[in-house]
C-alpha positions as CSV (number, residue, x, y, z in Angstrom):
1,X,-20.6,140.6,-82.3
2,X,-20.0,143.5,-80.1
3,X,-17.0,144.7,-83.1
4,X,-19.4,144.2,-85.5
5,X,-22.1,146.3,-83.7
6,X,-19.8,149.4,-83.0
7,X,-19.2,149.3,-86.9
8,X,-22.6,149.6,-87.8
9,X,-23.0,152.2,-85.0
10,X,-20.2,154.3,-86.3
11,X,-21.2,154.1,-90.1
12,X,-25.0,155.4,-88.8
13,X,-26.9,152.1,-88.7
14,X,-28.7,151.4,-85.2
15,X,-29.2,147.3,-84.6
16,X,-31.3,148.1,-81.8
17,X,-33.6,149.5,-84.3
18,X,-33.7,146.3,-85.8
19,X,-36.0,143.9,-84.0
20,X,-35.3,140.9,-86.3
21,X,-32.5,138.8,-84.9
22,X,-32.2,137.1,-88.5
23,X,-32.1,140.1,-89.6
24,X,-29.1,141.3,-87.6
25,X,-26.9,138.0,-88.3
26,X,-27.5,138.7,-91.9
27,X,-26.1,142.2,-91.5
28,X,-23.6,140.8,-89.4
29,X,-22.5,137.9,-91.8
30,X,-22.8,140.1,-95.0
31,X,-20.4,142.7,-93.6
32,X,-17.7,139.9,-92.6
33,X,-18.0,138.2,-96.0
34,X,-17.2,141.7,-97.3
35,X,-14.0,142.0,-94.9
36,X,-13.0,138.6,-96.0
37,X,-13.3,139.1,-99.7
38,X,-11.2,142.3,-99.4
39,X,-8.7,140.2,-97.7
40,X,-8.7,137.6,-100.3
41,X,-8.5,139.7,-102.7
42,X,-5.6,142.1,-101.6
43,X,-3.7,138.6,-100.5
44,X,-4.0,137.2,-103.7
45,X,-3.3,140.7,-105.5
46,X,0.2,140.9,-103.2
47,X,0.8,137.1,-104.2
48,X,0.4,137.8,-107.7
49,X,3.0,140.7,-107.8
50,X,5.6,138.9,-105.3
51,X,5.3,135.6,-108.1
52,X,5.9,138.0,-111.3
53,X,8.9,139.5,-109.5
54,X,10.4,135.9,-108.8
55,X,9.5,134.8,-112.1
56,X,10.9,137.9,-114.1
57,X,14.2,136.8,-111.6
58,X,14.3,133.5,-112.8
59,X,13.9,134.5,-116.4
60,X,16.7,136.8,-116.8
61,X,18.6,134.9,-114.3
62,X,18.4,131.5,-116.7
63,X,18.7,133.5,-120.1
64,X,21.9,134.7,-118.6
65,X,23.1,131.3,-117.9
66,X,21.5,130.4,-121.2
67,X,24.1,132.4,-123.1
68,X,26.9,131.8,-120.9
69,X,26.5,127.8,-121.6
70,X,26.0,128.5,-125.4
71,X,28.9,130.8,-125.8
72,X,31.0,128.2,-123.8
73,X,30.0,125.6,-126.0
74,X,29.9,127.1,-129.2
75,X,33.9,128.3,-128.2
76,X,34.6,124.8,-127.1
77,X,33.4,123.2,-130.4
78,X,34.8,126.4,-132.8
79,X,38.0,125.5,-130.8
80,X,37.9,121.4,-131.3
81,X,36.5,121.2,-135.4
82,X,38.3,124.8,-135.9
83,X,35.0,124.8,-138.3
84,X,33.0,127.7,-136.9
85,X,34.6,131.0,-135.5
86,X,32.7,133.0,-133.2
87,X,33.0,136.4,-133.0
88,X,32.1,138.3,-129.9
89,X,29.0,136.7,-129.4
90,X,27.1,138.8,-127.1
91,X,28.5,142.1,-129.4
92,X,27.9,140.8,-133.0
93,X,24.9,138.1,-133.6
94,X,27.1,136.9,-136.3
95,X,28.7,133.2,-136.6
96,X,31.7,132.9,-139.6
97,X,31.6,129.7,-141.4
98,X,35.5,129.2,-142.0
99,X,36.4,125.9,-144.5
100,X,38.4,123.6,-143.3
């Protein structure tokens, strides 16, 4: 109450001047839902950034792996059948067909 009081004091309102006491706790309420809905918002503004940087992490994190494990695979079966021939996968988005 008394934090809240200086405030209004400071920003040029005078609760004395207000003889209401409902009056006063609606001043008093109003200006802490205001405080807490700049909180809420600024938290949830921080979350939201911190959760696009950990998701843009995980996405090029697992579309790394992603191509690591398909170029793997795709020179592990080229290798066994000797039916596909990869070349330089991450340099030339071409796959030869060879016929066996």
């Amino acid at each position: 109450m008394q934090l809240a009081k200086q405030y209004f004091q400071i920003i040029g309102y005078q609760l004395e001047t207000v003889n209401n006491y409902h009056c006063q706790q609606i001043m008093i309420e109003t200006h802490y839902s205001e405080i807490a809905l700049g909180r809420s918002f600024y938290d949830h503004m921080r979350r939201f950034r911190l959760a696009e940087i950990e998701l843009s992490i995980i996405v090029i994190g697992a579309t790394i792996l992603l191509v690591i494990l398909v170029q793997y695979y795709l020179k592990c079966f080229a290798f066994a059948t000797g039916a596909v021939t990869i070349y330089e996968i991450l340099g030339h988005p071409t796959i030869l067909t060879v016929g066996v």
